[in-house]
VOPAGU-2260 file (C-alpha; in pm, 1 decimal, decimal comma):
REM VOPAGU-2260
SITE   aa  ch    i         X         Y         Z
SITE  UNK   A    0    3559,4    1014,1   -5994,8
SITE  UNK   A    1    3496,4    1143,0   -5622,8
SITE  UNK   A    2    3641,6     962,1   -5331,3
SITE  UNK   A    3    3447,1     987,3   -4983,3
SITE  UNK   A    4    3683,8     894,2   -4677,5
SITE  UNK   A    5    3516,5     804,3   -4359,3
SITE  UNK   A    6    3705,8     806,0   -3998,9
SITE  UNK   A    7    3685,6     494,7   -3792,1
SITE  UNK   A    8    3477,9     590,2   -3587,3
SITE  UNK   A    9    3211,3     768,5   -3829,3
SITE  UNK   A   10    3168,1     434,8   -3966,7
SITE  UNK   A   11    3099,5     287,8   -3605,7
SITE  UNK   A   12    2854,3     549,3   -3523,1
SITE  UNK   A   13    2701,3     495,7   -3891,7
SITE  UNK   A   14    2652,2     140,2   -3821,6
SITE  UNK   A   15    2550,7     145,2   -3458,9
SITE  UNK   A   16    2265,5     417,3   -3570,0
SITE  UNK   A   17    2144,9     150,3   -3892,8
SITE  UNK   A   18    2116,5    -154,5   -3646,6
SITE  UNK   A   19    1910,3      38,1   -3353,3
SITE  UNK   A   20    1700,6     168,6   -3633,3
SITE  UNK   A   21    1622,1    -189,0   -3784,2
SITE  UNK   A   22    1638,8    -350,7   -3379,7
SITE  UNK   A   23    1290,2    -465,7   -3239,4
SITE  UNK   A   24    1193,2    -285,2   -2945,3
SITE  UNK   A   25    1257,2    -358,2   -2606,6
SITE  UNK   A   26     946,2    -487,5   -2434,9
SITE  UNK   A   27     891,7    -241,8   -2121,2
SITE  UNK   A   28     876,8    -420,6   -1777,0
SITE  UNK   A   29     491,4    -453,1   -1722,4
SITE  UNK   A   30     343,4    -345,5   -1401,7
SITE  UNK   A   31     234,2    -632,8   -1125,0
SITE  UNK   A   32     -22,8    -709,0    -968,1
SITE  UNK   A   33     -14,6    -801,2    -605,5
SITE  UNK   A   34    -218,2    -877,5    -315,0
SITE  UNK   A   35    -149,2    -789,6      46,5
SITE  UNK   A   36     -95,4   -1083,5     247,1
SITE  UNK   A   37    -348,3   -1084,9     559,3
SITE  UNK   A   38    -139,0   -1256,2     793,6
SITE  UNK   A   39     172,0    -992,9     794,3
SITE  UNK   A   40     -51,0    -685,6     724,3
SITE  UNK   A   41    -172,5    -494,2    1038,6
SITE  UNK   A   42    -301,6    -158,5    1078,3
SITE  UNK   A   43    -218,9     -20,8    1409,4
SITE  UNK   A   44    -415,0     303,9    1580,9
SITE  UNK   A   45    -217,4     511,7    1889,0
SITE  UNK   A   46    -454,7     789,5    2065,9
SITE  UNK   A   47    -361,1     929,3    2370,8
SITE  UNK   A   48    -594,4     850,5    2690,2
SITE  UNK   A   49    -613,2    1243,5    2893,2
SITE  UNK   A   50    -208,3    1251,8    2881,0
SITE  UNK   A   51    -166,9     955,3    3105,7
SITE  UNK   A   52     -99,5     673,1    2814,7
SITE  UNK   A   53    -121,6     615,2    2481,2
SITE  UNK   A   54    -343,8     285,8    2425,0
SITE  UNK   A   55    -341,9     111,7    2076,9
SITE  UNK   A   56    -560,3    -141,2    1861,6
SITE  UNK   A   57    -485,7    -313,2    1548,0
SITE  UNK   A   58    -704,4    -405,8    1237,6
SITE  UNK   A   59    -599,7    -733,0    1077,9
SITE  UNK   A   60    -767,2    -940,4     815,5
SITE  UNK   A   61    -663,4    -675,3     571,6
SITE  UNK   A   62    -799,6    -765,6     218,1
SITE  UNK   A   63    -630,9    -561,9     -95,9
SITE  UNK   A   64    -405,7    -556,9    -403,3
SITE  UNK   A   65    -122,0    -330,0    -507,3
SITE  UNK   A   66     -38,8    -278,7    -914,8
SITE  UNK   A   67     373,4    -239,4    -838,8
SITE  UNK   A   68     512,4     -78,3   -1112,1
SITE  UNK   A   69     889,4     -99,9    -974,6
SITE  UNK   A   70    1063,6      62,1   -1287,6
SITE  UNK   A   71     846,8     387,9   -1236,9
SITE  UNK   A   72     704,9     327,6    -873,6
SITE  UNK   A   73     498,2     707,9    -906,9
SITE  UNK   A   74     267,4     508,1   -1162,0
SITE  UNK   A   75     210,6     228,3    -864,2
SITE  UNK   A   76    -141,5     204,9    -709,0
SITE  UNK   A   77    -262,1      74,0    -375,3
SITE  UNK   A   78    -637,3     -61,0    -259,4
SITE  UNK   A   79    -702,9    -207,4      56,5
SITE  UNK   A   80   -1029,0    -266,3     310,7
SITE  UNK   A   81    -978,3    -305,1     662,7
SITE  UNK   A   82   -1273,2    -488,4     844,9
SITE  UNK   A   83   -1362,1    -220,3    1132,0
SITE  UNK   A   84   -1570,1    -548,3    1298,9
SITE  UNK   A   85   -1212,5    -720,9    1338,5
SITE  UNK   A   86   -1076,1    -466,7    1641,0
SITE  UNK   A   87    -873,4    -608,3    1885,6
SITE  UNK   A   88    -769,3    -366,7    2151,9
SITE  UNK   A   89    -711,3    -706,2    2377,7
SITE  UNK   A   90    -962,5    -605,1    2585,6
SITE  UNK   A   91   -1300,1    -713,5    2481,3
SITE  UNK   A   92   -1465,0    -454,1    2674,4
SITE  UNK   A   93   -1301,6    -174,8    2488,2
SITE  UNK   A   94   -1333,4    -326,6    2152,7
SITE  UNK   A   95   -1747,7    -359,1    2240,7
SITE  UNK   A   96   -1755,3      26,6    2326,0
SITE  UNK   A   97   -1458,7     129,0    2008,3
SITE  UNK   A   98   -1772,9     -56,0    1751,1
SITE  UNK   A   99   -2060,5     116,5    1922,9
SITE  UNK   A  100   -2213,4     368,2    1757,6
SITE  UNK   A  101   -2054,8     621,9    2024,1
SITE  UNK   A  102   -1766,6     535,9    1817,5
SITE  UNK   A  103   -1695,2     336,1    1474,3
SITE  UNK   A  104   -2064,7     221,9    1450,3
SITE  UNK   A  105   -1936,6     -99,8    1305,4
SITE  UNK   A  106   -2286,1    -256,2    1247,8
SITE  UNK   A  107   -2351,5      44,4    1005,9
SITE  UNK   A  108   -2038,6      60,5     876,1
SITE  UNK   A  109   -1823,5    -279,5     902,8
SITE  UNK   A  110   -1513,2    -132,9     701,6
SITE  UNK   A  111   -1302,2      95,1     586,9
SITE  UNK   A  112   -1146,1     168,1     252,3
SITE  UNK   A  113    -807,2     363,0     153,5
SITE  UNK   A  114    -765,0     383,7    -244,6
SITE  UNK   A  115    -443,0     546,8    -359,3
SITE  UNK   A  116    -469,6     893,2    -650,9
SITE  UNK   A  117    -149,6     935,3    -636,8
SITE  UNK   A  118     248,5     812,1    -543,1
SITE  UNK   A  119     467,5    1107,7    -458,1
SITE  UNK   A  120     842,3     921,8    -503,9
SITE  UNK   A  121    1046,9    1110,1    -240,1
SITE  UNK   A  122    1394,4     897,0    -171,8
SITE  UNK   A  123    1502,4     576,5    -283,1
SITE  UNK   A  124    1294,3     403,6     -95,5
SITE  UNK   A  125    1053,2     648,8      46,5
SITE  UNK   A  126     737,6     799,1     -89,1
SITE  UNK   A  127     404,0     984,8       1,0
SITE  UNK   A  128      49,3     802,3    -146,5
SITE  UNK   A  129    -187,9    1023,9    -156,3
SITE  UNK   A  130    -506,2     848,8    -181,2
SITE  UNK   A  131    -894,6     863,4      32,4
SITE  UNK   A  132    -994,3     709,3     356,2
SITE  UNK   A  133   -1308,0     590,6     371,6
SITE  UNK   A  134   -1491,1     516,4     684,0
SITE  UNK   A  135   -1809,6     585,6     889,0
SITE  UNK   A  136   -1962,4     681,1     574,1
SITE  UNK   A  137   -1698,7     993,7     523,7
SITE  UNK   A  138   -1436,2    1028,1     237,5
SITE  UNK   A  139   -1149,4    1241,5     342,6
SITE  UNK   A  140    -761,9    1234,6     132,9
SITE  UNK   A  141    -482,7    1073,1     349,3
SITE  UNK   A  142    -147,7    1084,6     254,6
SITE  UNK   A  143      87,6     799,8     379,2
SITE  UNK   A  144     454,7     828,4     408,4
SITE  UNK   A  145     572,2     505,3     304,3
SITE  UNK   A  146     860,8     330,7     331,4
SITE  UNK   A  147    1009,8      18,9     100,0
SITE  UNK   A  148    1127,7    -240,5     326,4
SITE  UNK   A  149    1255,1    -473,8      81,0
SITE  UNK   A  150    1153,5    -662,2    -222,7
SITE  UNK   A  151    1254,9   -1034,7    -277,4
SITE  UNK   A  152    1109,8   -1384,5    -232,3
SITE  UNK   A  153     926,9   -1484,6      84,4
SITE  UNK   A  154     952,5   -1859,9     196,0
SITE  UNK   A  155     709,4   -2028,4     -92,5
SITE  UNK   A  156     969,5   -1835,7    -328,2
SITE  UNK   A  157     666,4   -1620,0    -350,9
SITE  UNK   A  158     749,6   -1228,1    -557,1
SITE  UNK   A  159     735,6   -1030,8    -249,0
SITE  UNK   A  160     743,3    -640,3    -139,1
SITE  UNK   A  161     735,2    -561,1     196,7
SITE  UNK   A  162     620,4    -187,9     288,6
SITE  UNK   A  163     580,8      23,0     633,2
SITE  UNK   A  164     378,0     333,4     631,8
SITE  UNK   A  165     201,5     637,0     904,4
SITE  UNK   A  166      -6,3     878,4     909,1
SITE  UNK   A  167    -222,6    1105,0    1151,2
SITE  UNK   A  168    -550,3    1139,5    1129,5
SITE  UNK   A  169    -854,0    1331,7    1295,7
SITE  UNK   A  170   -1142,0    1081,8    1389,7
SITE  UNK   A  171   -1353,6    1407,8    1391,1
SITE  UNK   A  172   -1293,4    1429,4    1035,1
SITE  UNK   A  173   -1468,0    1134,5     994,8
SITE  UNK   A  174   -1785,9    1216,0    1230,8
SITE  UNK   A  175   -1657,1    1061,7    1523,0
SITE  UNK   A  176   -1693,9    1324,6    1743,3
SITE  UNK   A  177   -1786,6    1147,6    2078,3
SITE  UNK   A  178   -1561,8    1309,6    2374,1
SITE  UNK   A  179   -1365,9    1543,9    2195,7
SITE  UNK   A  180   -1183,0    1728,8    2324,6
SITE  UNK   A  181   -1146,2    1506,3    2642,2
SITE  UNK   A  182   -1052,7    1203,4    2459,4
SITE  UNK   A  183    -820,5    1324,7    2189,3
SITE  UNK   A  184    -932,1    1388,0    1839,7
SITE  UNK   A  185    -589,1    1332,8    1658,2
SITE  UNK   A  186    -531,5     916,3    1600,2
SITE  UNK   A  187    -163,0     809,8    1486,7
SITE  UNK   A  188    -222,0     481,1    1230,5
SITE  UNK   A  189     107,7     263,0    1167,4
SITE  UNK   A  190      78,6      30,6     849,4
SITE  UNK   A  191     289,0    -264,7     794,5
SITE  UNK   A  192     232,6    -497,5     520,5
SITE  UNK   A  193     398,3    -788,9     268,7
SITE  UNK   A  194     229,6    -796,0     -47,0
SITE  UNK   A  195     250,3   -1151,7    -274,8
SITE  UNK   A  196     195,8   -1230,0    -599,3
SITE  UNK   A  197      52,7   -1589,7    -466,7
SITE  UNK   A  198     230,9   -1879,5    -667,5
SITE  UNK   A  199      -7,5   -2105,6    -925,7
SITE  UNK   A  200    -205,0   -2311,4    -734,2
SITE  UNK   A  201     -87,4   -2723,6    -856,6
SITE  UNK   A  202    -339,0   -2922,2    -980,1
SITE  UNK   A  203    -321,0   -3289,0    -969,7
SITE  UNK   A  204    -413,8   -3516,1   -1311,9
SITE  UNK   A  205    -753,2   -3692,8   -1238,9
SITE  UNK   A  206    -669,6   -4053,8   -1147,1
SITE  UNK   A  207    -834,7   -4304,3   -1401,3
């Protein structure tokens, strides 16, 4: 009669390998869904005025959602609409002339839309989304270089990710031509959002 000796440690391996076979899978993290809060999301234009100073106007009002896949943030994806109508230069007079029709048109076209292909992961916190811009009736690809502030709980112990982002576009691109070259065509856009996922609204039992 044969005798088979097994080392230690073969009979370890042996026995680790039969209970991962017979273990249930672990359930993969599941992407979220989260929407960009409109009161701490801003998008901020810079365009030089003939060399002399660089005004700036902000969009606000933002409406969107972001799927946040954190475990593999390359398969995250990004939607938002920024209401063109809601420029605020703080001077009303500039804001009339920036919606004319010499300009944004905002009566024809009353928004704007960025919707993400792709996330480029470049650092640990860093990455390009490469995605279309969508305004004055032109699509053109944008890429934003984004930054990851910080996720965490805001003060409703709200899921939270905060996020800053830039990028440089030509308003020329988009058939806004009026001025150039005089008034530059190049526009510098700063991003800054906090995106929730918005806690369960309470409902109170219906008193009898």
């Amino acid at each position: 009669m044969s005798h088979i000796y097994l080392h230690g440690k073969t009979v370890a391996r042996l026995l680790t390998a039969a209970v991962l076979a017979y273990s249930p899978a672990m359930p993969a993290v599941a992407a979220e869904t989260y929407k960009l809060d409109p009161l701490h999301t801003a998008v901020v234009w810079h365009v030089s005025h003939l060399g002399f100073s660089t005004p700036s106007g902000k969009f606000m009002n933002i409406d969107g959602t972001l799927v946040l896949d954190r475990p593999n943030l390359a398969a995250s994806k990004v939607k938002l609409t920024i209401p063109i109508t809601m420029m605020d230069t703080g001077v009303p007079e500039m804001d009339e002339h920036l919606k004319s029709k010499d300009f944004f048109d905002a009566a024809n076209y009353p928004t704007a839309t960025f919707i993400s292909n792709t996330v480029e992961v470049t650092g640990k916190d860093t990455a390009i989304v490469h995605g279309t811009l969508t305004m004055h009736g032109v699509s053109k690809p944008v890429d934003l270089d984004v930054r990851i502030n910080k996720f965490g709980e805001n003060g409703h112990k709200e899921p939270t990710a905060g996020f800053s982002a830039t990028t440089t576009i030509k308003r020329s691109d988009f058939g806004i031509t009026y001025y150039v070259p005089i008034l530059p065509d190049e526009i510098r856009l700063e991003i800054e959002t906090e995106a929730i996922i918005p806690s369960a609204p309470t409902t109170t039992p219906p008193t009898k």
